[in-house]
Z-matrix of the N, CA and C atoms (Angstrom, degrees):
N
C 1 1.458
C 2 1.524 1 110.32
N 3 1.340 2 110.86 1 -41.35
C 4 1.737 3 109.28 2 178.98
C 5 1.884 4 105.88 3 -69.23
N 6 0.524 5 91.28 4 -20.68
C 7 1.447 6 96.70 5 -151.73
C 8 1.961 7 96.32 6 -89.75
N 9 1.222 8 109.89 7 -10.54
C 10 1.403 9 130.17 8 -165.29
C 11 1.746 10 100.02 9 -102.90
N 12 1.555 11 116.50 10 -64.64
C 13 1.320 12 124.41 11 148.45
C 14 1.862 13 139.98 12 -37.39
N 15 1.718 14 95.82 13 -41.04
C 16 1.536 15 103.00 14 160.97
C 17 1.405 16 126.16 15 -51.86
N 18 1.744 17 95.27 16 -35.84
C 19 1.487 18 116.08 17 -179.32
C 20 1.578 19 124.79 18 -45.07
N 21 1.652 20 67.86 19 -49.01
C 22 1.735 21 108.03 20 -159.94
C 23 2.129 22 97.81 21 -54.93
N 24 1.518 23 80.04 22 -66.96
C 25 1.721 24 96.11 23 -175.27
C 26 1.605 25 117.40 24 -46.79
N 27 1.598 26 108.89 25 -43.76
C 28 1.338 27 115.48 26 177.37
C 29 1.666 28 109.11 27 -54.75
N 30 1.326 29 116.79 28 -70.91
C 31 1.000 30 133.57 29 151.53
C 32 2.030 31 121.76 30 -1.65
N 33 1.262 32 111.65 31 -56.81
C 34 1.576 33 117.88 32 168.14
C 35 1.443 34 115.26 33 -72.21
N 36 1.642 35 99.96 34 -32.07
C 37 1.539 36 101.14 35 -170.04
C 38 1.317 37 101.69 36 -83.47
N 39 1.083 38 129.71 37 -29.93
C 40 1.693 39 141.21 38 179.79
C 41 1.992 40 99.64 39 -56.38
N 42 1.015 41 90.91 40 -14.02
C 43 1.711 42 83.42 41 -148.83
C 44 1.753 43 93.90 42 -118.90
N 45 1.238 44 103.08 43 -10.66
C 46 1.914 45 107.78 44 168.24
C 47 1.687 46 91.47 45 -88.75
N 48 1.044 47 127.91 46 -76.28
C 49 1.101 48 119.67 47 -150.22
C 50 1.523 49 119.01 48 -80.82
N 51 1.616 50 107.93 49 24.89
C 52 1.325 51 120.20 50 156.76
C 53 1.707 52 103.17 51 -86.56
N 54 1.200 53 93.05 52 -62.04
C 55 1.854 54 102.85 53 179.54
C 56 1.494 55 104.38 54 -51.84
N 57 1.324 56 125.11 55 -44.37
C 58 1.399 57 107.20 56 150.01
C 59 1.371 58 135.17 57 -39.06
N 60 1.318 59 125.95 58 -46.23
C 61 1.488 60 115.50 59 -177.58
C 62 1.934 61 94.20 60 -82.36
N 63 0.662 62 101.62 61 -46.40
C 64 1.878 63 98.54 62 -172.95
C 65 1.821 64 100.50 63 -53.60
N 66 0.944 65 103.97 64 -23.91
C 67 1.862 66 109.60 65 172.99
C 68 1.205 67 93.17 66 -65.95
N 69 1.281 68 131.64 67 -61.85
C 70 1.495 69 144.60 68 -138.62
C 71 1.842 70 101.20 69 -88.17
N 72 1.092 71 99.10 70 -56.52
C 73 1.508 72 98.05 71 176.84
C 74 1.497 73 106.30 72 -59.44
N 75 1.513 74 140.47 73 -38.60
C 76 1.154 75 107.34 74 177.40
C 77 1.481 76 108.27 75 -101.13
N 78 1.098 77 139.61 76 14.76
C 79 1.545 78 119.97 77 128.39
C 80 1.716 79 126.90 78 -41.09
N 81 1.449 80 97.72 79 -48.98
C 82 1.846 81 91.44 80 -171.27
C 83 1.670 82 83.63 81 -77.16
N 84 1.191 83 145.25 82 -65.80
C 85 1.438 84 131.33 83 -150.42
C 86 1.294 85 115.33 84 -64.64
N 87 1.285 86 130.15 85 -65.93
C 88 1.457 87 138.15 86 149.10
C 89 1.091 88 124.27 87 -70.64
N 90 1.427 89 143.65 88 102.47
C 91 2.288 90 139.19 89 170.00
C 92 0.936 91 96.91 90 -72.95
N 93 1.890 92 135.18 91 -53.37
C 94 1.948 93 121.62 92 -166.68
C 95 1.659 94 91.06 93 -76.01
N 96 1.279 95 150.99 94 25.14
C 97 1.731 96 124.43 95 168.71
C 98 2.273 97 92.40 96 -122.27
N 99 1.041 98 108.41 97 12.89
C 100 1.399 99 114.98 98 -178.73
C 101 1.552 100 106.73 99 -70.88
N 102 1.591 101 101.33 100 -71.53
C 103 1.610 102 93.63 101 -178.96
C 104 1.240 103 121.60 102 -53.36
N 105 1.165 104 126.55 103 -59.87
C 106 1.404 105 123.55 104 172.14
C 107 1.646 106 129.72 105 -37.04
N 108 1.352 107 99.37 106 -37.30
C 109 1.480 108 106.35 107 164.96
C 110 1.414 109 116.60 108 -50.34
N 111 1.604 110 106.55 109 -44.91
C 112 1.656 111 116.38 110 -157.03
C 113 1.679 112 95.96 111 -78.78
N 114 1.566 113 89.15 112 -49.70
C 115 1.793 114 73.05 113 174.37
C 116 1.029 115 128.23 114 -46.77
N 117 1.478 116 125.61 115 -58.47
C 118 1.454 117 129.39 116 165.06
C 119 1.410 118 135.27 117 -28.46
N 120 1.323 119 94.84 118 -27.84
C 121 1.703 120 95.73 119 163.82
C 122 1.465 121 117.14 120 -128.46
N 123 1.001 122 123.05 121 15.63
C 124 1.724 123 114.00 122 149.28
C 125 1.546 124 107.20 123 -97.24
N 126 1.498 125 139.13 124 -25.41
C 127 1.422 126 119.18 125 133.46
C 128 1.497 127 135.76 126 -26.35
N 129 1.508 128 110.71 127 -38.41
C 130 1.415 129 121.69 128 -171.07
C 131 1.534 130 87.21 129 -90.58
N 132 1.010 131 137.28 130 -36.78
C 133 1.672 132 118.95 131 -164.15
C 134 1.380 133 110.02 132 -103.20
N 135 1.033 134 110.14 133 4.07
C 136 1.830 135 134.97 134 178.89
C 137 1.940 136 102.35 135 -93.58
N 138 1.477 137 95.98 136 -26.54
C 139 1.611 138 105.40 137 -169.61
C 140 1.419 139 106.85 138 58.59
N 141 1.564 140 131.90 139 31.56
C 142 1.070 141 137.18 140 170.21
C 143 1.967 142 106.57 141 -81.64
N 144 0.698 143 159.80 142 11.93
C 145 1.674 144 163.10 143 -100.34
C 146 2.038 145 79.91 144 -123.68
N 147 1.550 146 104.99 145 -49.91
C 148 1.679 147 101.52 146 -154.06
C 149 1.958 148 104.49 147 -105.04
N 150 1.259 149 123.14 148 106.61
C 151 1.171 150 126.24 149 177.85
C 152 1.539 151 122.60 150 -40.49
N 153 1.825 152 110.35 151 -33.24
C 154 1.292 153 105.50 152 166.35
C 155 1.334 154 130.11 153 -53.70
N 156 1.469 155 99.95 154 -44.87
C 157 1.728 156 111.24 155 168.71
C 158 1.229 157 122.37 156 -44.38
N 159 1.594 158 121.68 157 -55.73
C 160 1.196 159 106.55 158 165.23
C 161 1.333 160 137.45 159 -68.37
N 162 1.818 161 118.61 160 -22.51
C 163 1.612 162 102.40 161 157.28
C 164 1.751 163 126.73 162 -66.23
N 165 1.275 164 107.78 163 -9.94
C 166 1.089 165 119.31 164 -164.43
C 167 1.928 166 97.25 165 -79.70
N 168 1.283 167 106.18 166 -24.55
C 169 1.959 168 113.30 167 163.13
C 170 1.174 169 111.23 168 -99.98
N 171 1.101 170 104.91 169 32.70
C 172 1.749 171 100.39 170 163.92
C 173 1.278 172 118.61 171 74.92
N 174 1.381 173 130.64 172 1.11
C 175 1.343 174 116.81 173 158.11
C 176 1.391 175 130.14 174 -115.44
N 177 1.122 176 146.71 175 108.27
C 178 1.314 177 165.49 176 15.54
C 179 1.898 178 88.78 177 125.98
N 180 1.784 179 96.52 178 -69.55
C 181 1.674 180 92.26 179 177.95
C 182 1.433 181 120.73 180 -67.49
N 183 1.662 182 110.99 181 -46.09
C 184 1.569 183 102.82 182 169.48
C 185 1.605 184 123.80 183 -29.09
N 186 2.010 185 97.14 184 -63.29
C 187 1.455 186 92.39 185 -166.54
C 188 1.854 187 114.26 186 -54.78
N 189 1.720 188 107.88 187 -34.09
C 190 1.561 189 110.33 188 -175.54
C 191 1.288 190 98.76 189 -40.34
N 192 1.562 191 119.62 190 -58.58
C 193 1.076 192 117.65 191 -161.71
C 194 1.591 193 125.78 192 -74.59
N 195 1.426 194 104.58 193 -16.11
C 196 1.643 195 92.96 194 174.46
C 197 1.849 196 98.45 195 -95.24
N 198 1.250 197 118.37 196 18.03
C 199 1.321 198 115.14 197 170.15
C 200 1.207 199 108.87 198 -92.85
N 201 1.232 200 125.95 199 -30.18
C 202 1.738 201 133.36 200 176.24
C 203 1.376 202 104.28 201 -42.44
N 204 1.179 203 112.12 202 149.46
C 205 1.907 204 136.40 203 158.86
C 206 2.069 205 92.51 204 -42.49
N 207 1.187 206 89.19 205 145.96
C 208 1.720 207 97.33 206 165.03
C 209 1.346 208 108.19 207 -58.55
N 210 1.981 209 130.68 208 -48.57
C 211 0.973 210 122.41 209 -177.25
C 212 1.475 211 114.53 210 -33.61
N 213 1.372 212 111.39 211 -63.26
C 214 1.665 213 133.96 212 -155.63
C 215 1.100 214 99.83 213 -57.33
N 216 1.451 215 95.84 214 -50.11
C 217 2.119 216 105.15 215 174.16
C 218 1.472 217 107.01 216 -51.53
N 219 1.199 218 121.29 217 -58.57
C 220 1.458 219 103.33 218 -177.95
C 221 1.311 220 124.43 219 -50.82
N 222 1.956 221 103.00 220 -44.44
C 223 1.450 222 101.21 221 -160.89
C 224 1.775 223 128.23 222 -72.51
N 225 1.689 224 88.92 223 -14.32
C 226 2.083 225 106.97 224 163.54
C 227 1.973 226 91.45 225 -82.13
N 228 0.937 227 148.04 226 -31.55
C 229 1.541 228 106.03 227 -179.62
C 230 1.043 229 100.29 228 -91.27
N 231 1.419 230 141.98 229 -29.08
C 232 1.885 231 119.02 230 -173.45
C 233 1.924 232 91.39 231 -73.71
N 234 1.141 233 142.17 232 9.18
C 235 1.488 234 139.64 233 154.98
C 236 1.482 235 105.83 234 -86.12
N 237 1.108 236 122.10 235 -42.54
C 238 1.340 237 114.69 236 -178.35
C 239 1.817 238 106.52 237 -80.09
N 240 1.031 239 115.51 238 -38.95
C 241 1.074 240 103.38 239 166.64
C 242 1.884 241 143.18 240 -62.21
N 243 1.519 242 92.69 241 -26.23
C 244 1.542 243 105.85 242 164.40
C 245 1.525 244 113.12 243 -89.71
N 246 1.231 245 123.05 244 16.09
C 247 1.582 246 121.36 245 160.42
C 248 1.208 247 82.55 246 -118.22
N 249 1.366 248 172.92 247 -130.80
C 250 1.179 249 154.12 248 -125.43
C 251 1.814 250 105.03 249 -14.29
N 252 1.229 251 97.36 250 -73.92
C 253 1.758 252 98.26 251 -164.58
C 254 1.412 253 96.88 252 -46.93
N 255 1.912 254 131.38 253 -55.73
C 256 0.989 255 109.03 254 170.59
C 257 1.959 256 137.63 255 -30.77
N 258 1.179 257 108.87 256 -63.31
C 259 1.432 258 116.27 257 -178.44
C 260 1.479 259 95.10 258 -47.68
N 261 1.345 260 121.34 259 -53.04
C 262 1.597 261 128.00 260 -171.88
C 263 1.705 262 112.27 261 -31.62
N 264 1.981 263 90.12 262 -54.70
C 265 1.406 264 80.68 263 178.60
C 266 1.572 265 126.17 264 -105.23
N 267 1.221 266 113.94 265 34.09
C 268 1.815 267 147.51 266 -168.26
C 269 1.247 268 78.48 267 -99.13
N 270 1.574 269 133.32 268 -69.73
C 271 1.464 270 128.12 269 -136.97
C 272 1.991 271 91.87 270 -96.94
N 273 1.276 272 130.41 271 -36.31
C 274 1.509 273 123.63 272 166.94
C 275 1.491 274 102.26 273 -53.47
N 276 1.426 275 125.09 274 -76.17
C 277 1.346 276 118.02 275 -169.06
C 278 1.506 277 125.41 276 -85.03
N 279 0.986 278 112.53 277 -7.75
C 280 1.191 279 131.69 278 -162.41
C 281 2.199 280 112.24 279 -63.37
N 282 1.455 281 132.27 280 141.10
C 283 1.315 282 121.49 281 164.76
C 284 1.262 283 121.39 282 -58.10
N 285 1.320 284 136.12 283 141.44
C 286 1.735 285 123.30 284 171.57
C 287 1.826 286 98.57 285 -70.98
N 288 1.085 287 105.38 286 153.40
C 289 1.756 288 112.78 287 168.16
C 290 1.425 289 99.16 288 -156.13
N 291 1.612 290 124.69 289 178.21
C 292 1.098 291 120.37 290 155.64
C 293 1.491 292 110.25 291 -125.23
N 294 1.413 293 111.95 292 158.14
C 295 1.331 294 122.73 293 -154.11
C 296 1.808 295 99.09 294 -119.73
N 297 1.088 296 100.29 295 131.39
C 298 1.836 297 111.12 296 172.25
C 299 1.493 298 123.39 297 -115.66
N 300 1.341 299 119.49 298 83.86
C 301 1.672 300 135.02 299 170.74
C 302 1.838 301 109.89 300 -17.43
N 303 1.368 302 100.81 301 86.07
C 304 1.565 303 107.27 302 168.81
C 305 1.808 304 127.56 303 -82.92
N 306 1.680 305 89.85 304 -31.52
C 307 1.636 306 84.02 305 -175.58
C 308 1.591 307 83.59 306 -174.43
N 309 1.642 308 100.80 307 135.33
C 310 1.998 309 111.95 308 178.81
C 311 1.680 310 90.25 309 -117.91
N 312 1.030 311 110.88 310 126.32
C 313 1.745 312 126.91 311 163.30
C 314 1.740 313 108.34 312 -121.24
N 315 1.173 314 101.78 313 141.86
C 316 1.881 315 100.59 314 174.53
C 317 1.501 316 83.52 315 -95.33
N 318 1.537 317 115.02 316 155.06
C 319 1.028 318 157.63 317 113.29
C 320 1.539 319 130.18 318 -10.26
N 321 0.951 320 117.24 319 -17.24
C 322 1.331 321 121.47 320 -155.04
C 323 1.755 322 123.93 321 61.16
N 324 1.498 323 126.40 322 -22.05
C 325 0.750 324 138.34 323 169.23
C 326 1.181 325 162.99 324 -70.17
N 327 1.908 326 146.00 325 90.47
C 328 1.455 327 122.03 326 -140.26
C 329 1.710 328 93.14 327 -115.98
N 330 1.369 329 91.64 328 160.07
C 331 1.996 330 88.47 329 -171.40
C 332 1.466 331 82.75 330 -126.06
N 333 1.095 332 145.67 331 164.72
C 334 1.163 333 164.88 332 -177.40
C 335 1.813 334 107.96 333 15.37
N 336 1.476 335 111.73 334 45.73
C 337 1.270 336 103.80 335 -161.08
C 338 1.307 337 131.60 336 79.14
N 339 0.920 338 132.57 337 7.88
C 340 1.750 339 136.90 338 -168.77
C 341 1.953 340 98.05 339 -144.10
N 342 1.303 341 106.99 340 125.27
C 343 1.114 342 129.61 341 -176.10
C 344 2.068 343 104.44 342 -49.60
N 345 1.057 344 112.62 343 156.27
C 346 1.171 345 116.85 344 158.83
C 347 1.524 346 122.18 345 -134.20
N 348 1.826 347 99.22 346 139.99
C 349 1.582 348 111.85 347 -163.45
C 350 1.527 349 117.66 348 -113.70
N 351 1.141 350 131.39 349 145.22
C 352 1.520 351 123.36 350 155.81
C 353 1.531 352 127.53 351 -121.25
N 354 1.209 353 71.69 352 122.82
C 355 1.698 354 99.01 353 -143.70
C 356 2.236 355 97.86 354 -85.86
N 357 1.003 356 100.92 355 111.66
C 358 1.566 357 96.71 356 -178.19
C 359 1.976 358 110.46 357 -97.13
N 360 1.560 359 97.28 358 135.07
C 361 1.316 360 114.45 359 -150.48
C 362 1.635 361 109.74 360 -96.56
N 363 0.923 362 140.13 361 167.23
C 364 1.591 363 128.80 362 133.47
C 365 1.251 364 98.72 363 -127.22
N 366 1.522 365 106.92 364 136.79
C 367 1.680 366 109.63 365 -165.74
C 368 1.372 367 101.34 366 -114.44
N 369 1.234 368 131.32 367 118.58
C 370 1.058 369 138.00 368 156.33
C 371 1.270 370 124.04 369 -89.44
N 372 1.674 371 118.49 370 115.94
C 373 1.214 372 132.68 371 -175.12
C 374 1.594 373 119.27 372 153.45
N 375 1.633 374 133.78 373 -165.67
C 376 1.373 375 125.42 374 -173.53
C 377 0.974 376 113.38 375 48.47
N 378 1.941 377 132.38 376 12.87
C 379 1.720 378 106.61 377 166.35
C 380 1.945 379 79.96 378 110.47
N 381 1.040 380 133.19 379 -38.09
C 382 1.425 381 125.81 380 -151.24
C 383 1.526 382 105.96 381 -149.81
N 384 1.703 383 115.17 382 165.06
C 385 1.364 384 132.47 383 177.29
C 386 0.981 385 104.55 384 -105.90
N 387 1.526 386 150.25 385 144.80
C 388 1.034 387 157.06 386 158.76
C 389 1.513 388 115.96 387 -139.90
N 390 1.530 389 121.66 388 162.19
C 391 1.529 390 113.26 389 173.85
C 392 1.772 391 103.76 390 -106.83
N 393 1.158 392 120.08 391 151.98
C 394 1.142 393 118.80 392 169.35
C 395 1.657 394 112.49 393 -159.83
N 396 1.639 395 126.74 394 -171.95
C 397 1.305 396 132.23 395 -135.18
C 398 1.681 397 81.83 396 -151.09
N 399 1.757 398 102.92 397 124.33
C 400 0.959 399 126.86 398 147.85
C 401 1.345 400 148.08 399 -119.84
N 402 1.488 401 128.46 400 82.82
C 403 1.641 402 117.73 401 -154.12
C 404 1.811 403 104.02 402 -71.87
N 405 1.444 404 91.21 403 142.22
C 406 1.893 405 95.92 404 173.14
C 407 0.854 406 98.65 405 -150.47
N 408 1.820 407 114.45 406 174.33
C 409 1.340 408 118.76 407 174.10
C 410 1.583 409 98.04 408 -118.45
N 411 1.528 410 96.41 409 137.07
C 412 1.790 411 99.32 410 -173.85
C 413 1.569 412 97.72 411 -108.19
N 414 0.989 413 111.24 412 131.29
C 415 1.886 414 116.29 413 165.47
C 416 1.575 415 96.04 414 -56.38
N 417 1.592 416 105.04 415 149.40
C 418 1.784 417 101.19 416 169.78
C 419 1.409 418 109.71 417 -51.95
N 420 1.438 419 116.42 418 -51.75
C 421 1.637 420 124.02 419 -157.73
C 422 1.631 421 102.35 420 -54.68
N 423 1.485 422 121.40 421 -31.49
C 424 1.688 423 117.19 422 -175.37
C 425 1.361 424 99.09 423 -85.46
N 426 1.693 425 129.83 424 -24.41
C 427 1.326 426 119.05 425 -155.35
C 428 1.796 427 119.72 426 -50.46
N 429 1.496 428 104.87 427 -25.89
C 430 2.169 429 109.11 428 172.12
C 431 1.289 430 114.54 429 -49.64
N 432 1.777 431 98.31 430 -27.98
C 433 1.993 432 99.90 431 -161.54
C 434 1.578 433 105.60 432 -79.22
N 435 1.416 434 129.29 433 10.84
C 436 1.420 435 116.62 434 -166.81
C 437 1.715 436 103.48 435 -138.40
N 438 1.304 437 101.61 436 25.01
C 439 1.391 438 116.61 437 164.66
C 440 1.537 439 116.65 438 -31.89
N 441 1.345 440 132.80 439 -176.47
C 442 1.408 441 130.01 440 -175.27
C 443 1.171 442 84.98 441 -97.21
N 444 1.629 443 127.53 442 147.00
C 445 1.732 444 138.10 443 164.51
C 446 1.545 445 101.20 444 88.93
N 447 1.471 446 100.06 445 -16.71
C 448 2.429 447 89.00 446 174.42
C 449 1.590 448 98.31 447 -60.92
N 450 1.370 449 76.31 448 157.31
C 451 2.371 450 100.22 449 -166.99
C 452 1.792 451 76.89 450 -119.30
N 453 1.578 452 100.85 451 133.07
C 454 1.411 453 108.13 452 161.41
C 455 1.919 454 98.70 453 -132.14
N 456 1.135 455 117.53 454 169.37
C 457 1.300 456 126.09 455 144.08
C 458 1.265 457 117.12 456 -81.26
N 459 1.496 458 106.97 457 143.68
C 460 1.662 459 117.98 458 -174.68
C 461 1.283 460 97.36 459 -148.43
N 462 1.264 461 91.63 460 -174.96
C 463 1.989 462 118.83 461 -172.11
C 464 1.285 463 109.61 462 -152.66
N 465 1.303 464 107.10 463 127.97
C 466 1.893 465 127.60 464 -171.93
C 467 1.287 466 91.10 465 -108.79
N 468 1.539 467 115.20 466 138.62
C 469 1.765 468 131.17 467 -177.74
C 470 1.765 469 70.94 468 -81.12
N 471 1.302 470 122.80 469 134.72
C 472 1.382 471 136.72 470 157.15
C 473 1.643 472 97.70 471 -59.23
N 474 1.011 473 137.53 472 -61.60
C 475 1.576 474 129.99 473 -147.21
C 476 2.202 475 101.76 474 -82.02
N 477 1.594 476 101.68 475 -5.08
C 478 1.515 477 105.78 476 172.17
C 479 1.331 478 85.37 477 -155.86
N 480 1.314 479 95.50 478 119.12
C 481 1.467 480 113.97 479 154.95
C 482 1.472 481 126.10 480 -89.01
N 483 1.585 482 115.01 481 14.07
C 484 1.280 483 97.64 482 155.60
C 485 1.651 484 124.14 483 -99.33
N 486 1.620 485 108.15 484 11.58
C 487 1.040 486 107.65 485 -140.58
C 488 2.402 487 83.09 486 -106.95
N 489 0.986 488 77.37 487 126.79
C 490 1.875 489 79.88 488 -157.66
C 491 2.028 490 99.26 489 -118.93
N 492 0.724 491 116.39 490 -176.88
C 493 1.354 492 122.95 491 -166.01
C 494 1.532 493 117.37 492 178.75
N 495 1.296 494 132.45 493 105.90
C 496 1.719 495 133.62 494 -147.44
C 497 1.809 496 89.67 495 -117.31
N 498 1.323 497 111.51 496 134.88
C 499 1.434 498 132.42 497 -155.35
C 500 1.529 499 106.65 498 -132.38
N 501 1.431 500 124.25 499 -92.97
C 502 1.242 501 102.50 500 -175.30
C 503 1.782 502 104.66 501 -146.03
N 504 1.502 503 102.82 502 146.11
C 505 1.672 504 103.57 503 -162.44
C 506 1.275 505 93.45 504 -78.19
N 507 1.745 506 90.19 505 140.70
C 508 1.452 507 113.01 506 162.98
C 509 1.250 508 110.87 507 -72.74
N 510 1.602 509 115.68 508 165.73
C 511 1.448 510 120.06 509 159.51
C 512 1.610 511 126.60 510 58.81
């Protein structure tokens, strides 16, 4: 039986880190057929492939979104991904402050399946209080934590202080 299972395991790992190099080779040969690749298979290992499936867990935006053209699909994660890099470099350079949940409105908008909110702040910190506006995208499962009066830690771009970035709730 072990020896049947060893098989087994070798066997999966043999077969990732082929799809690994075939990932890799068309990164160096082709860079614009990369993302699309990657999407294509963290869909497949997500078992996201069939839109019913995902309404069938309760989300409504997932399935929209795995119903979209691949284009569209790409063009919400390289968006989600350039507000990532943003926060990335919000939270490296960024001032510490803390942030107090005044008012969450959606957007109308979902980026990779997950709703988007703008979330209005009062920032306490830099010497001063101010109110300000942060758009994000909240997964449903976090959406309780950003209630009106939740305390998170954040980060103000020093050179724009409207430019805010919400990290992780206090308290």
């Amino acid at each position: 039986m072990r020896k049947w299972l060893d098989r087994k395991i070798e066997a999966y790992q043999e077969k990732a880190f082929k799809k690994y190099e075939e990932m890799h080779q068309t990164h160096t040969e082709r860079p614009e057929t990369f993302q699309p690749a990657m999407l294509n298979a963290m869909q497949g290992a997500q078992g996201h492939y069939n839109p019913a499936d995902a309404a069938a867990l309760s989300s409504p935006e997932t399935a929209q979104f795995l119903g979209e053209p691949q284009a569209e699909q790409l063009r919400q994660m390289q968006e989600l991904q350039a507000h990532g890099q943003r926060m990335k470099q919000l939270w490296d350079n960024g001032t510490d402050v803390e942030l107090t949940v005044t008012a969450v409105e959606p957007t109308g908008i979902t980026l990779g399946g997950q709703r988007q909110f703008a979330i209005q702040v009062q920032v306490n910190g830099l010497g001063d209080t101010y109110a300000a506006r942060c758009v994000q995208v909240i997964p449903d499962p976090m959406m309780h934590t950003y209630g009106v009066g939740a305390r998170f830690q954040g980060k103000v771009d020093p050179t724009n202080r409207a430019d805010v970035g919400i990290f992780q709730k206090l308290g």
